[in-house]
Every structure is written in structure tokens, then in C-alpha cells.
DOPA-302069 format. One line per field, with one value per residue (C-alpha): x, y, z; residue in three letters; residue number from 0. Coordinates in Angstrom, 3 decimals, always signed. Example, Ala and Ser with C-alpha at 12.3 -4.5 7.8 and 13.67 -1.06 7.14 Angstrom:
<sites>
x <- (+12.300 | +13.670)
y <- (-4.500 | -1.060)
z <- (+7.800 | +7.140)
type <- (ALA | SER)
seq <- (0 | 1)
</sites>
This chain:
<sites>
x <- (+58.361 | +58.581 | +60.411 | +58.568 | +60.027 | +58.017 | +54.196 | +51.500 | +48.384 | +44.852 | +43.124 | +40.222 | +38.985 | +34.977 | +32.731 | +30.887 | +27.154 | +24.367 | +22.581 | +18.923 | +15.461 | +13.023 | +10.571 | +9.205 | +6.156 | +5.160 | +2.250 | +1.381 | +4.557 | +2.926 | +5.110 | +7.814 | +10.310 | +12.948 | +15.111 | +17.156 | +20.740 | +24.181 | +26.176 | +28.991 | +32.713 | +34.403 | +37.228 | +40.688 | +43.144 | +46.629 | +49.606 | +51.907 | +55.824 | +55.626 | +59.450 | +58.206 | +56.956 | +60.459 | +58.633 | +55.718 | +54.319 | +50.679 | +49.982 | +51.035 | +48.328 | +45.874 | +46.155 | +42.653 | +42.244 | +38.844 | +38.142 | +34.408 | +31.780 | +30.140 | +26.886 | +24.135 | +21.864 | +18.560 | +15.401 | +15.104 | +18.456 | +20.338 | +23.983 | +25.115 | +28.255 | +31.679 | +33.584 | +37.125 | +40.023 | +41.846 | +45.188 | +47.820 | +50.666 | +53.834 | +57.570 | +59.778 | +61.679 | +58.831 | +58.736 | +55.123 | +55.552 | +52.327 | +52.261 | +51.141 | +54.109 | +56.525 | +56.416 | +57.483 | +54.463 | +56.311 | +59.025 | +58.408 | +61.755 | +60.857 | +58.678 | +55.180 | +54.928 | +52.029 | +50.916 | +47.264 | +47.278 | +44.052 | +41.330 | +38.154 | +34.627 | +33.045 | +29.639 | +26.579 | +24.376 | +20.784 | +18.049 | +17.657 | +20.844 | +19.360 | +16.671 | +16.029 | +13.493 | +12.164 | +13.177 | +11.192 | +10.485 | +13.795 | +12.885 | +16.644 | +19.624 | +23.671 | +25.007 | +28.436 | +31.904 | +33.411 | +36.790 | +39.887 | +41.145 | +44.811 | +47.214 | +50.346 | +54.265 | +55.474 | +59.173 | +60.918 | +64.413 | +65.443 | +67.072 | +70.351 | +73.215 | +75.932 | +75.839 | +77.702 | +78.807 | +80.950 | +80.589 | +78.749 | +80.078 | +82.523 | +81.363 | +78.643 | +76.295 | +79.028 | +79.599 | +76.591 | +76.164 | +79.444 | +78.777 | +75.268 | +72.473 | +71.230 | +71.157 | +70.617 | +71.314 | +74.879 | +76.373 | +79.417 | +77.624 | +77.194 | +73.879 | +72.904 | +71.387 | +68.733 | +66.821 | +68.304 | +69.332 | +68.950 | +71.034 | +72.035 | +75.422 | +76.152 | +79.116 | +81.178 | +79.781 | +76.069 | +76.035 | +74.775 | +74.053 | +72.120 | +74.045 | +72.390 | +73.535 | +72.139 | +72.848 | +75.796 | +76.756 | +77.937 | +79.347 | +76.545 | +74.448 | +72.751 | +71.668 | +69.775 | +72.391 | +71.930 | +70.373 | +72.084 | +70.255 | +66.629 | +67.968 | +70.635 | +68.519 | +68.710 | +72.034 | +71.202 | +70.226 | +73.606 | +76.082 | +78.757 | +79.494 | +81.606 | +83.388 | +84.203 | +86.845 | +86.579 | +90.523 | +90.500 | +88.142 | +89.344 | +88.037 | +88.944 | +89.275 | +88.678 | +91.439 | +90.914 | +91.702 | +89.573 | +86.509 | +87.147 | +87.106 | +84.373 | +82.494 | +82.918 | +81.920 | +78.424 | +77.651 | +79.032 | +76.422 | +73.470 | +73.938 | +76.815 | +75.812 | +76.301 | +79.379 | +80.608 | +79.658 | +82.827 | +83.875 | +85.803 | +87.522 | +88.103 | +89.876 | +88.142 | +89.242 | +92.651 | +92.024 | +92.864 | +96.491 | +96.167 | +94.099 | +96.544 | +99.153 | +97.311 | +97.009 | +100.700 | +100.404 | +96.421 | +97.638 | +100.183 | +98.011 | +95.611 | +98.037 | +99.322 | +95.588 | +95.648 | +93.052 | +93.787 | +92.844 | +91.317 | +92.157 | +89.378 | +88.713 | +84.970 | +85.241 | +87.739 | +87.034 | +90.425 | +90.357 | +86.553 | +87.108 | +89.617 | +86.838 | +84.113 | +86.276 | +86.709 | +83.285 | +81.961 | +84.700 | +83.037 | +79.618 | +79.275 | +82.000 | +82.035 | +85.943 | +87.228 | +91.005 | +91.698 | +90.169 | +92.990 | +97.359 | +99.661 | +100.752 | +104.448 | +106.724 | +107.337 | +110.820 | +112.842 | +113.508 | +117.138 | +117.790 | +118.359 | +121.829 | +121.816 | +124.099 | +126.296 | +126.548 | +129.185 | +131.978 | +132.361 | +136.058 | +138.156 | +137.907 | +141.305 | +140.915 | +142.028 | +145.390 | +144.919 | +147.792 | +149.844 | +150.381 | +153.255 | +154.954 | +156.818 | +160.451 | +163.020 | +165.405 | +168.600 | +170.802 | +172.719 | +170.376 | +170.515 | +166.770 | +165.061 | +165.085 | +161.521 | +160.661 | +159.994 | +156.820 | +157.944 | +155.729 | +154.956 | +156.842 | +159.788 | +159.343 | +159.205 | +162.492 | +164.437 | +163.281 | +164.416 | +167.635 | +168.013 | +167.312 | +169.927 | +172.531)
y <- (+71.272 | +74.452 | +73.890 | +75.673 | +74.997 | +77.373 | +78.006 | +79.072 | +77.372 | +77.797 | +74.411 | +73.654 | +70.469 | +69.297 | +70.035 | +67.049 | +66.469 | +67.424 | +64.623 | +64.146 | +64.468 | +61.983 | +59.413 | +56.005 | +56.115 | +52.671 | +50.752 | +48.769 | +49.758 | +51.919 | +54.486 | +53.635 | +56.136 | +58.930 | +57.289 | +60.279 | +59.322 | +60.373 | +62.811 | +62.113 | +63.107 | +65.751 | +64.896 | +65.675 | +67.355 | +64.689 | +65.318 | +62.522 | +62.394 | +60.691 | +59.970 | +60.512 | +64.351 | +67.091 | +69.936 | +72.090 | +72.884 | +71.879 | +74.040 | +76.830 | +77.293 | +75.082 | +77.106 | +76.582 | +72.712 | +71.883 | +68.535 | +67.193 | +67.711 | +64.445 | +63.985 | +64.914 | +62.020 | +60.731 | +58.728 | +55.097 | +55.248 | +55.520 | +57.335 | +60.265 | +58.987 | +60.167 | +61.860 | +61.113 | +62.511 | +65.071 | +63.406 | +65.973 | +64.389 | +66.577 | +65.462 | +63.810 | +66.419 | +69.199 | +71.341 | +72.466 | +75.894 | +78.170 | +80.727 | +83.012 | +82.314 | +80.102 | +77.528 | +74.140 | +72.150 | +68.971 | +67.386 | +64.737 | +63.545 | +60.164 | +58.713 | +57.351 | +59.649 | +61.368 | +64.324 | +65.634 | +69.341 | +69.751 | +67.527 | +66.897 | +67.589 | +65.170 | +64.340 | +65.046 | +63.196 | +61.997 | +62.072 | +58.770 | +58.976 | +61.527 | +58.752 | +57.932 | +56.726 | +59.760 | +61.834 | +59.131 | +61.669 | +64.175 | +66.476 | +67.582 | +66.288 | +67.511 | +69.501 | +68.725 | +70.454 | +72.993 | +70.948 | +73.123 | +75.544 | +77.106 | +78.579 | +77.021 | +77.196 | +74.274 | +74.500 | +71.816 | +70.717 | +68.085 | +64.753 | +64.770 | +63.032 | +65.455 | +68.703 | +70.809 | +74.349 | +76.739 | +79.940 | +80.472 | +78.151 | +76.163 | +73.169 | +71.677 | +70.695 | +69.447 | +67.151 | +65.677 | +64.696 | +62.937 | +61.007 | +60.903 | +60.308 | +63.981 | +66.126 | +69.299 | +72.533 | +73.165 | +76.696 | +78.616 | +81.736 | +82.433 | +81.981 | +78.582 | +76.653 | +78.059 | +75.281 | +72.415 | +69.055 | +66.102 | +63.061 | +59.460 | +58.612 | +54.281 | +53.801 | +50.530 | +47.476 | +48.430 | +51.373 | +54.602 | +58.301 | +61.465 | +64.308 | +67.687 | +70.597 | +74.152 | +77.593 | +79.023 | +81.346 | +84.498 | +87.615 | +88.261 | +85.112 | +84.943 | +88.238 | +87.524 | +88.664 | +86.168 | +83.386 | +81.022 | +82.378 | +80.838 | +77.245 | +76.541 | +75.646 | +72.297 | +70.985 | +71.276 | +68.066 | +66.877 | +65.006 | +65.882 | +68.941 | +69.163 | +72.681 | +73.076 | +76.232 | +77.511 | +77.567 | +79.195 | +82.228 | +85.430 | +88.633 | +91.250 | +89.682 | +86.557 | +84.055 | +80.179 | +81.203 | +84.206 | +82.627 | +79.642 | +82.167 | +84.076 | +80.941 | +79.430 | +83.070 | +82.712 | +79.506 | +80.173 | +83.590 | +81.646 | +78.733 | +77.149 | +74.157 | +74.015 | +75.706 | +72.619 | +70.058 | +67.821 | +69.573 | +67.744 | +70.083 | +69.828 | +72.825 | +72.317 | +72.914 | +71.376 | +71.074 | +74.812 | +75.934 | +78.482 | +76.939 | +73.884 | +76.958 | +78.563 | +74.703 | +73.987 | +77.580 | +77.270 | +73.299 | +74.736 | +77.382 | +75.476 | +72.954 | +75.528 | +75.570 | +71.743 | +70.905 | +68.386 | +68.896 | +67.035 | +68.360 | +67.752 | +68.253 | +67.514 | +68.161 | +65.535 | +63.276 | +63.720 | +63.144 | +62.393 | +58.780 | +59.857 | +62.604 | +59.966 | +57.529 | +60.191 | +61.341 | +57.986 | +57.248 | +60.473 | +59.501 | +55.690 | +55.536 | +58.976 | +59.220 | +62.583 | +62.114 | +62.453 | +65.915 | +67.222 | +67.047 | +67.670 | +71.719 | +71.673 | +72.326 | +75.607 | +76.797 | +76.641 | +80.380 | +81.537 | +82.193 | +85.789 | +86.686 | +89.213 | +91.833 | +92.330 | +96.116 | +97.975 | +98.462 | +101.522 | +102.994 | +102.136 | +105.352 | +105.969 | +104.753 | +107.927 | +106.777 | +108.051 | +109.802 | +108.464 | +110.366 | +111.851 | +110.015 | +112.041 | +111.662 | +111.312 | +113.582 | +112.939 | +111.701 | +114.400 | +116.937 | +118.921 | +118.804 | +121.842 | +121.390 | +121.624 | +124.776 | +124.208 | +125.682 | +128.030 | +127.555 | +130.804 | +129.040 | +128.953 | +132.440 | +133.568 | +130.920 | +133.163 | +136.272 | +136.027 | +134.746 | +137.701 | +139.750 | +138.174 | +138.669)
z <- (+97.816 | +100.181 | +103.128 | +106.186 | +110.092 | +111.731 | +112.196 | +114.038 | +114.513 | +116.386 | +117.286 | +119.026 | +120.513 | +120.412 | +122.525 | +125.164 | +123.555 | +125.781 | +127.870 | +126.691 | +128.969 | +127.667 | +129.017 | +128.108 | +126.134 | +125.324 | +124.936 | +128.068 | +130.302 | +132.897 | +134.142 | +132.442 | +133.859 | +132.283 | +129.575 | +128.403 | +127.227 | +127.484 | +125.513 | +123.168 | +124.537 | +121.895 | +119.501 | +121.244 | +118.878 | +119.099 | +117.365 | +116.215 | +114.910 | +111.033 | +110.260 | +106.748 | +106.824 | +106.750 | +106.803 | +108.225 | +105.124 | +105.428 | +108.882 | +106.855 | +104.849 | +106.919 | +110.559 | +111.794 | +113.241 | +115.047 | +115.998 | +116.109 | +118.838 | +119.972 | +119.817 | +121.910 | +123.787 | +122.944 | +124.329 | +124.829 | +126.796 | +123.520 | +124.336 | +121.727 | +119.753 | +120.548 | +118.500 | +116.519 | +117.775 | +115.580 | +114.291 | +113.438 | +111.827 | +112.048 | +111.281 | +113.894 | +115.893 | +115.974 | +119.002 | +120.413 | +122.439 | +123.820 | +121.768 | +124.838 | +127.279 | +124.705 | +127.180 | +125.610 | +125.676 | +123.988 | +121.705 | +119.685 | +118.827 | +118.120 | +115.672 | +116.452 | +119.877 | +120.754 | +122.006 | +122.956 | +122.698 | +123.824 | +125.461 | +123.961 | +126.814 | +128.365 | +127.390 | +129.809 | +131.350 | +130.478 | +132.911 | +133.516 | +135.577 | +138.490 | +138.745 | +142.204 | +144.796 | +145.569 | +142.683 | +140.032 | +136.851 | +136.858 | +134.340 | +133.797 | +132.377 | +132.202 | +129.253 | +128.138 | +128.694 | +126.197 | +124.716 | +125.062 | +122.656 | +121.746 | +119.733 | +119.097 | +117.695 | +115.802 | +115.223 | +113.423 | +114.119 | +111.300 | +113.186 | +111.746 | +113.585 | +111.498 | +110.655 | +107.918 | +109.051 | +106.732 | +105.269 | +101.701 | +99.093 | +101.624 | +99.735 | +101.753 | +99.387 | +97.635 | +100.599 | +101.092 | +97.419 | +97.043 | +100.727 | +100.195 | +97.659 | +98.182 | +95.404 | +96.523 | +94.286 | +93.681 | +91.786 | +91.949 | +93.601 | +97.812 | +99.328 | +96.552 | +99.716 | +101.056 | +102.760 | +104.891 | +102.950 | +104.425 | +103.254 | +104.572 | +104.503 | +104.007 | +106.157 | +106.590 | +108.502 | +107.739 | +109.814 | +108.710 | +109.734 | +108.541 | +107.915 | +107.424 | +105.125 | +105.960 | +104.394 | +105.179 | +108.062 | +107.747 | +110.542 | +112.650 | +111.904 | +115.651 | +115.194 | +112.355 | +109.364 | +106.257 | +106.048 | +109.073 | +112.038 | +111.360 | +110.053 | +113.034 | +114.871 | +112.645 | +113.634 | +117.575 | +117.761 | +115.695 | +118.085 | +115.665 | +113.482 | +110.560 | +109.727 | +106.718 | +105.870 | +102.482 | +101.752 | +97.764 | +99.279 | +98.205 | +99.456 | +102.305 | +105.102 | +103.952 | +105.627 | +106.840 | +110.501 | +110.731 | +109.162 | +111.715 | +114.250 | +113.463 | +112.520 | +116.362 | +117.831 | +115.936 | +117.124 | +120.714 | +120.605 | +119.461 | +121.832 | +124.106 | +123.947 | +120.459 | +120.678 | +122.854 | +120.182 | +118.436 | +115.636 | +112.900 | +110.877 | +107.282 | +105.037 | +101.596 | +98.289 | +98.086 | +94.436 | +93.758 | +93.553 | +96.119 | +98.171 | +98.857 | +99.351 | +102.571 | +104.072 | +105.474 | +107.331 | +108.376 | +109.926 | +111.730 | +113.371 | +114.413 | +115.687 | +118.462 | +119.475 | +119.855 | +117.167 | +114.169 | +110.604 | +107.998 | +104.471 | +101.800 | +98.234 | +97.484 | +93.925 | +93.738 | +96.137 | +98.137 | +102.164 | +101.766 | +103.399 | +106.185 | +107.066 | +107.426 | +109.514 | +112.157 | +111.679 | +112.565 | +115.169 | +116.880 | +116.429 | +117.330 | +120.232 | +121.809 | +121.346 | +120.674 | +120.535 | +116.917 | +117.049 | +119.268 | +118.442 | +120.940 | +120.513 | +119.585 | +122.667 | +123.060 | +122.838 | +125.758 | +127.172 | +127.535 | +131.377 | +131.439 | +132.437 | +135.224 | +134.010 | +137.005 | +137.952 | +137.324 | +139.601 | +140.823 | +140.841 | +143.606 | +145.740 | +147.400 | +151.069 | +153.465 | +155.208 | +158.712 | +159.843 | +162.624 | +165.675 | +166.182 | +169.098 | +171.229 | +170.659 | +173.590 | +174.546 | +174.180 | +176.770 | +178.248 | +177.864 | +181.054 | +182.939 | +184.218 | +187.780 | +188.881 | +190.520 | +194.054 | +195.595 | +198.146 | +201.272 | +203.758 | +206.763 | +205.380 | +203.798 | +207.684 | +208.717 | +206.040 | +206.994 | +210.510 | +209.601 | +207.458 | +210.688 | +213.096 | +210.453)
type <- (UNK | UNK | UNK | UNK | UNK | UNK | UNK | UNK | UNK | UNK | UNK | UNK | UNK | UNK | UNK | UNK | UNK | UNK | UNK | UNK | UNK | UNK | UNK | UNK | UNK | UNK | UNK | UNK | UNK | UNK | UNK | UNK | UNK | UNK | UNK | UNK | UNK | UNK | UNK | UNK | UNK | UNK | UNK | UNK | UNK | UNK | UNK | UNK | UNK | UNK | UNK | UNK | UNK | UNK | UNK | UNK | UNK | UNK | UNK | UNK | UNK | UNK | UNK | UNK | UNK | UNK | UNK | UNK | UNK | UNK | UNK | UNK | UNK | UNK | UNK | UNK | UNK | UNK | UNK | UNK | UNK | UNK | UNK | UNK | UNK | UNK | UNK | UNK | UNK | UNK | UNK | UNK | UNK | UNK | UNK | UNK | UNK | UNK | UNK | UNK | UNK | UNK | UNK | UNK | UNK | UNK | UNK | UNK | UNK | UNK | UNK | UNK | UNK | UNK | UNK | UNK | UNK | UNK | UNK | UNK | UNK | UNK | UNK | UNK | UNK | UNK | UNK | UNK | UNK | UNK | UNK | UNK | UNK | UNK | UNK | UNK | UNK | UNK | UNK | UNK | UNK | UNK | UNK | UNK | UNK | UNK | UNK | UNK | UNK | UNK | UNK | UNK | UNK | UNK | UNK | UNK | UNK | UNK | UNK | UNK | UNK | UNK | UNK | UNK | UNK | UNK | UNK | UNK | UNK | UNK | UNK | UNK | UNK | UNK | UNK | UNK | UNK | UNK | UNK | UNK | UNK | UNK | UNK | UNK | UNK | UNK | UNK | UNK | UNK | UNK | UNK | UNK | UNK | UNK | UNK | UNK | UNK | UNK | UNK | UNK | UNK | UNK | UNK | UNK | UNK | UNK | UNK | UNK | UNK | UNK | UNK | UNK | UNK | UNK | UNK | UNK | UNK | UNK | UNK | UNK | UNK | UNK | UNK | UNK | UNK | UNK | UNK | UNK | UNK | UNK | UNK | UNK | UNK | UNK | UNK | UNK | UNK | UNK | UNK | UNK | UNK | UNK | UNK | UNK | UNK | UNK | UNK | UNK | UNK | UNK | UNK | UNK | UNK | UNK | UNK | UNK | UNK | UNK | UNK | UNK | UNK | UNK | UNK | UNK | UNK | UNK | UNK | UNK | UNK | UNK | UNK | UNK | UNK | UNK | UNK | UNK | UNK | UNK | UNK | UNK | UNK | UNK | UNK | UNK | UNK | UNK | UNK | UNK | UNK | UNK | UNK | UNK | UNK | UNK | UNK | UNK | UNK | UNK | UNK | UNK | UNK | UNK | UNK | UNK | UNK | UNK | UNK | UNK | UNK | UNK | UNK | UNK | UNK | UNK | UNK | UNK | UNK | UNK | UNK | UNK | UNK | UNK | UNK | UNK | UNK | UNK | UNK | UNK | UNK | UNK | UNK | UNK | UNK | UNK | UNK | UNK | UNK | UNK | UNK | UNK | UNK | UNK | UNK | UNK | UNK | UNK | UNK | UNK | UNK | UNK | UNK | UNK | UNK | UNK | UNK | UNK | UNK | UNK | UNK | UNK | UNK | UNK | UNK | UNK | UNK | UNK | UNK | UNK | UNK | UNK | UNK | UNK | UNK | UNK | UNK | UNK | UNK | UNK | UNK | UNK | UNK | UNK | UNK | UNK | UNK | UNK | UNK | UNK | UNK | UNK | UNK | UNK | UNK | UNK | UNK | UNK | UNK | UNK | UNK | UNK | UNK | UNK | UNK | UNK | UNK)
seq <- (0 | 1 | 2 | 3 | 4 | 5 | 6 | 7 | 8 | 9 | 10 | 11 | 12 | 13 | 14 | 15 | 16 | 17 | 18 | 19 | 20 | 21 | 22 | 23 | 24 | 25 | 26 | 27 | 28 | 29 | 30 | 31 | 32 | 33 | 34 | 35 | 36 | 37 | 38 | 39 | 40 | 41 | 42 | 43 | 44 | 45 | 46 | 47 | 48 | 49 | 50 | 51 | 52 | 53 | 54 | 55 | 56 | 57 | 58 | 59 | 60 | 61 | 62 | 63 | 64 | 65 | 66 | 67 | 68 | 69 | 70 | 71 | 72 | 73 | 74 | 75 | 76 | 77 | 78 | 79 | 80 | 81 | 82 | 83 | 84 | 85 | 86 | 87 | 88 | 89 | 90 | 91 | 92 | 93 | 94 | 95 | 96 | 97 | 98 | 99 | 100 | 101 | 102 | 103 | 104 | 105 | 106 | 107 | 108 | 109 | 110 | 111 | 112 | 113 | 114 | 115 | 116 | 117 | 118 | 119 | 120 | 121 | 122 | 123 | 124 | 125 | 126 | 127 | 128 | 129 | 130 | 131 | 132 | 133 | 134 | 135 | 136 | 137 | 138 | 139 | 140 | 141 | 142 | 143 | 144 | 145 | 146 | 147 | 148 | 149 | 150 | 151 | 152 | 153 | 154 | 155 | 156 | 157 | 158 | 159 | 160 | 161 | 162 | 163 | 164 | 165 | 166 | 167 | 168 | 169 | 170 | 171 | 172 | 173 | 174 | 175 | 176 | 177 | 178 | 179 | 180 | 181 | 182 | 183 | 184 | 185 | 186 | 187 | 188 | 189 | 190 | 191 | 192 | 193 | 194 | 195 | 196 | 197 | 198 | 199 | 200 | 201 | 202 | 203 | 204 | 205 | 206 | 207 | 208 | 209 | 210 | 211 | 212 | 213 | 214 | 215 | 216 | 217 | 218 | 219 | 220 | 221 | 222 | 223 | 224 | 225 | 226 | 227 | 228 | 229 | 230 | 231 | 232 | 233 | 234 | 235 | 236 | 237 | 238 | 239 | 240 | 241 | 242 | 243 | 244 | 245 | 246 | 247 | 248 | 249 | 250 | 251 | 252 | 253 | 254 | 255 | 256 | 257 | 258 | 259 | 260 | 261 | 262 | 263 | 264 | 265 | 266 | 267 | 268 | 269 | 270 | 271 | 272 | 273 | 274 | 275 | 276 | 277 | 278 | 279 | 280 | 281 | 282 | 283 | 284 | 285 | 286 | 287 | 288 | 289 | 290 | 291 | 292 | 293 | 294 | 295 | 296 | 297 | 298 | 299 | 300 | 301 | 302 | 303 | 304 | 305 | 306 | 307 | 308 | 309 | 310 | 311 | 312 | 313 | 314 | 315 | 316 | 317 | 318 | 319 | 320 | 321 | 322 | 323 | 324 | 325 | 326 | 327 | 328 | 329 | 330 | 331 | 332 | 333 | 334 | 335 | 336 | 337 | 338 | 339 | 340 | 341 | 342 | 343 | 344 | 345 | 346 | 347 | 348 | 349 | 350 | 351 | 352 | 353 | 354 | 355 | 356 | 357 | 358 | 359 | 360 | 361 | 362 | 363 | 364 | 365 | 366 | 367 | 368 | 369 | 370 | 371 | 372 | 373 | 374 | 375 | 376 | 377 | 378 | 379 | 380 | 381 | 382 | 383 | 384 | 385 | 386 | 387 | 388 | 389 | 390 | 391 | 392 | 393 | 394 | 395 | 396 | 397 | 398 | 399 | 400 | 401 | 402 | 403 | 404)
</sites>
């Protein structure tokens, strides 16, 4: 069977039957009056969740959808018969958008809901309801209302409660077959998946979950590259996601980390939400020589990022349970903590020493000469006698004595 999730339909609802204009004509009623029935009301077009469809299939090549008219009224007060509504079954988790403005119009997420899409007219009225006491032969009756008309975008998104992610031949499909009664196609080549597999996985105490496997993702996947970008939209409803890393890929470029990286980037493009969802990590392929190689140094990177590991082998069977216990641990209490490690501590810098400058050469301080301290004479040195100022009176006093001798 084809697997379609996205289509685009025209419906049409039925049309209200016209109210009739008749009068009694019987035998011995005199004046009997206008007796001109009702219209039918049109068929409304409903559409309803069945848990048992997966896929849009029929809509695709079925896109017109008109629902019934009802039918017009008649005489001897006889109504017109309404008409059937228009049951459109579609699978649970279908999204209804106008395809004018993309408006969503409804989800039907759970099974059995219902949705009218558009509303079937209302029938008219006969003449014998404008009958009055003064108006006692109306010769007119109401026509019915047109019933609406649209076109419409179905979009599925599959109810899964886990979803696979990994690039091409990860071993998703593996997965689900060994957890699952799914058997969905399974070959050694990229690109082997390319619709959505549903499967449901029996897990202890009676308690189960669906886990979804889509194509794989590749660089550039919410852009449009490969296959990924027009089935993820299948694992938004997932609580949990599983990532599988493909650890025997060989290729350029092609490491565990990088392809984790890259992986996370797509989702985290296409939606955030998504990007925020539990992951559970599990490197895959353990069973090839090289692959088990590349695991001791992919754990201990993604350790210093504070995210744990789960290390499969689907082919083999190894880790499978230990990847389902934290899976369901996730999914039925809410409890994240086995998804994160502790980072290893972070060696403990060595306190830079402060090389201490270097010292400079003791410069030779400048001894400041002393002053030279007058020496005394020595004793018995004969003084100068001072030199006595000779003043002009006693110039004159010698003079005249000079005179008189």
C-alpha cells in the first residue's frame, strides 16, 4: 500500500431544499388553506479520526467530496427529507489547514473525534408557514441556503510515542524489527526506507509503546535535501527520540560525533521544539571490528558534553534491552537523568608563578663629599692685628700736633 501524508482536497456541503407553495384541494374542505412544506437541510461534510487508517491514500485520487442536497418540500404539509452528512474517515493525527491562508482548521489527534468542515444549508420554508390572519393564501414560500464549500490540506502526522533518527543505514529498520513485529524493508544500501514504519513495542508489566522508523536524514534535510525533510514531521508528536549513530560508517567526513552534530543542527533548523525532545542515544553496530574501535573515544566525547550513551548492536541483539529500559523510563515517568553523566572534572590549573623581575644592578650610590671644615690655626701663630679705621677727627688731632712741633 502507498503511503501518502499530504493532500489536497475540494469539498462541498448540500444545499437546503426549497420550501414548497401549494394549497389544499380536497373534496368538501372549503378553503382549505396553503399547505406547502419545508425543505430538506443539506448533508454537512464531517471528518472523523479511524485509529485503523495510516495513510491518506484514498483523498489522493478521490479529491472532489460533495455531500447531498436535501430535498425540496411538497403539498399536503409534507417536509422535504434531509440529507446524510458526508463522513470522511481520515487516520488519527491528521491535520486540516485552509488551503487559502494555511490556517489550522483542526487536529484530530485522537480517535473517534470529529470535525465538520463545512455546514450543510438550511432548508426553506413552505407557505403554509407565512399563514396569517390577514395574509390567509401566501402565494410564496423560502428557498434554501447554499451549504459551504472549500479546499483543504490534510497532513498526517503518524502517533508514535518514539521515534528513530539516524543517518541512512544507521540501523533503524533494523530496530524496530528486532523490538517490534514490523517488518519493514531492510538492505545493505542508503536510502532502503522510504516511507515511515510503524511498530508496537511489548514492554514489561503489560505496557507498551509505538515507535516510528522514518528515512534517514541527511546534511541539509530541513531544506529539503533527501528524503528526511517531508517525513519529520512524523516524530513531532514523539515524546521521546532515539538517535541512533552509525559507528562502522566509512566515508569522508563520516565520524560518530560529526554526524551527531550535524544530525541535532537539522532537527534544531526544522523545529526547536523538536530539537528539545529527550534523546536517548545509542552508537550502533558494535558488532563490526571497527566500529566497537571508534566507541571508547566517541563515549568519552560525548561524556565532556554531559550526555550518556547506550551502545547497541541490532544485528546481534547486544544493548537492545538496556536501550528499552531507558526508553521506557523516559516515556512513562518523565525522568531524564540517565540521559545525562557528570562531565569529568576538569584538571586543576597550575597557579601561574609570577616571574619576579629582574634586579637591576646595584648602581653605585654617589658618596657626597664632605665639606672641608676649616682647620685651626695653630697656636702661636702670630694674628694680623686688625687694621683700624682711621676716622677724619683724629686725622685733624695729628695734623696739628705735627704743626706745634
Amino acid at each position: 500500500m502507498k503511503f501518502v501524508d499530504e493532500v489536497r482536497i475540494y469539498v462541498k456541503a448540500g444545499d437546503g431544499g426549497n420550501g414548497a407553495v401549494a394549497f389544499r384541494r380536497e373534496k368538501f374542505v372549503e378553503r382549505g388553506g396553503p399547505s406547502g412544506g419545508d425543505g430538506g437541510n443539506g448533508g454537512s461534510v464531517v471528518f472523523v479520526a479511524d485509529p485503523q487508517l495510516t495513510t491518506l491514500l484514498d483523498f489522493r485520487y478521490q479529491q472532489h467530496h460533495r455531500a447531498r442536497n436535501g430535498e425540496n418540500g411538497m403539498g399536503s404539509d409534507c417536509n422535504g427529507r434531509a440529507a446524510e452528512d458526508l463522513i470522511l474517515k481520515v487516520p488519527a493525527g491528521t491535520l486540516i489547514r485552509d488551503a487559502g491562508t494555511g490556517e489550522l482548521l483542526a487536529d484530530l489527534s485522537d480517535p473517534g473525534q470529529r470535525f465538520v468542515a463545512a455546514q450543510g444549508g438550511r432548508g426553506g420554508l413552505g407557505n403554509m408557514n407565512f399563514a396569517t390572519s390577514t395574509r390567509q393564501t401566501p402565494r410564496f414560500a423560502q428557498d434554501g441556503t447554499k451549504g459551504e464549500e472549500c479546499t483543504l490540506i490534510l497532513e498526517l502526522k503518524l502517533l508514535a510515542d518514539v521515534g528513530l533518527l539516524g543517518f541512512p543505514n544507521a540501523g533503524k529498520s533494523t530496530l524496530i524489527s528486532r523490538v517490534s513485529r514490523a517488518r519493514p524493508k531492510i538492505a545493505d544500501y542508503p536510502f532502503t526506507t522510504l516511507v515511515p514504519n510503524l511498530g508496537m513495542v511489548q514492554y514489561k508489566d503489560s505496557l507498551s509503546f509505538v515507535m516510528a522508523d522514518i528515512p534517514g536524514l541527511i546534511e541539509g534535510a530541513s531544506e529539503g535535501v533527501g528524503l528526511g525533510h517531508q517525513f519529520l514531521r512524523h516524530v513531532e508528536r514523539c515524546k521521546v527520540l532515539i538517535h541512533l549513530l552509525d559507528m562502522g560508517a566509512e566515508g569522508e567526513g563520516r565520524e560518530p560525533l560529526r554526524d551527531f552534530d550535524i544530525l541535532n543542527r537539522e532537527l534544531e533548523r526544522y523545529s526547536a521544539e523538536l530539537a528539545k525532545k529527550p534523546q536517548v542515544v545509542a552508537p550502533n553496530k558494535l558488532d563490526l571490528t571497527h566500529g566497537r574501535e571508534r566507541l571508547e573515544a566517541f563515549t568519552a566525547a560525548m561524556r565532556k558534553r554531559g550526555i550518556a550513551v547506550f551502545p547497541v548492536s541490532c544485528a546481534t541483539g547486544e544493548g537492545l534491552q538496556a536501550l528499552l529500559d531507558v526508553t521506557a523510563e523516559v516515556l512513562f515517568t518523565g525522568r531524564t537523568g540517565k540521559l545525562h553523566v557528570e562531565p569529568p572534572e576538569k584538571p586543576a590549573r597550575k597557579a601561574a608563578v609570577k616571574k619576579a623581575p629582574a634586579k637591576k644592578a646595584p648602581t653605585k650610590k654617589k658618596v657626597p663629599t664632605k665639606k672641608k671644615v676649616p682647620t685651626k690655626k695653630k697656636a702661636g701663630a702670630a694674628k694680623k692685628a686688625p687694621a683700624r679705621r682711621v676716622t677724619k677727627a683724629a686725622a685733624k688731632v695729628g695734623r696739628a700736633k705735627g704743626r706745634r712741633s
